[in-house]
N, C-alpha and C positions, 0 to 999 in steps of 0.2 A: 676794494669792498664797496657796496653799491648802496646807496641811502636806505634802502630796506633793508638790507642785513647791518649795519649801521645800529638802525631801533629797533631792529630781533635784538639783538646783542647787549642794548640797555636795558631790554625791560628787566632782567634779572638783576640786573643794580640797582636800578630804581625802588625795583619792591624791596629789597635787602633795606636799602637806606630809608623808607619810609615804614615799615614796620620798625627798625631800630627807632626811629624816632616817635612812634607811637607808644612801644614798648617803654623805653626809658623815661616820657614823658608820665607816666603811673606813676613811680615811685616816690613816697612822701616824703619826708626829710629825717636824716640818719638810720632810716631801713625801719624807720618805728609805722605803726599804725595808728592812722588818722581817722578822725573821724567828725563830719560835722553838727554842729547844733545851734541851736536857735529858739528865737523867744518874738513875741509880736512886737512889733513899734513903736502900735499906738494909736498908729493914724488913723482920722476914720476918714469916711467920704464927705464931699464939701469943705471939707476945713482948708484952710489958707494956713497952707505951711510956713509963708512969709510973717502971718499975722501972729499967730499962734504953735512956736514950732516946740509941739509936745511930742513928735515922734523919736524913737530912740534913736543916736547916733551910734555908726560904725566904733567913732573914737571910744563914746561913752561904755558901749558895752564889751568895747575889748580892755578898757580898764576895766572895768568889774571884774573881769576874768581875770584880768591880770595881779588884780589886789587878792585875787583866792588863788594864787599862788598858780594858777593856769598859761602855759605857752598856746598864745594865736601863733597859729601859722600863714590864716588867710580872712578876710573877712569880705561880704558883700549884704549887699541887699536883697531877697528874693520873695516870692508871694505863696501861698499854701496852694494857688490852685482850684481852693474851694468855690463854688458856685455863690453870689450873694444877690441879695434884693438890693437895687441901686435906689438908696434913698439915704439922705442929708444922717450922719449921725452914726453910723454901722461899720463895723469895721472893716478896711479896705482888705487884708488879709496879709496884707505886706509884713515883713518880718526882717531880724536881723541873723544872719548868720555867721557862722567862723566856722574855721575848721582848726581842729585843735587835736594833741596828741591824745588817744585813745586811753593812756595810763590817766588822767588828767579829767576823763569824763565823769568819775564821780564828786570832784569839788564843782564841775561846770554846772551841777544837776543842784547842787547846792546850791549855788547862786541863782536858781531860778531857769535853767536852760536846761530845755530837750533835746533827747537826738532827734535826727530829720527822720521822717520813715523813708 
């Protein structure tokens, strides 16, 4: 077999095992439906997170959820995207997010948290 027919011969493997791994990387945990939400931070522009740290924490808002009886699956930090006027006091658009089970989203909405659009 000669090094060209060699890499004819894997590409069919290759894509098998990289679609199965894109495929099975979807799935949320125990076959349920996930869904994320979120709520703003805090932060505004200029502030000294060191000085002043009013922004909401990962930790802090997955306890929330957690004390209204809600399973975090995942949590991060993310921003809305929104366009803003960069001046001292405004808010930066950052947010906190989870991702949580879908059965679970109307105690989350009680606690103050949207779904993401």
């Amino acid at each position: 077999m000669t090094k060209q027919e060699a890499t004819r011969s894997s590409i069919p493997f290759l894509l098998v095992l990289t679609l199965s791994l894109f495929f099975s990387s979807c799935e949320s945990p125990a076959g349920e439906d996930a869904v994320w939400v979120t709520r703003p931070d805090g932060s505004l522009q200029c502030d000294d997170p060191k000085a002043a740290p009013t922004t909401d924490r990962l930790s802090d808002a997955k306890a929330v959820l957690e004390k209204a009886g809600v399973k975090v699956i995942e949590a991060k930090k993310s921003a809305d995207g929104a366009l803003r006027a960069q001046m001292c006091g405004i808010a930066t658009g950052n947010a906190t997010t989870l991702k949580i089970l879908k059965a679970d989203l109307s105690k989350a909405t009680a606690a103050g948290f949207s779904t993401v659009p």
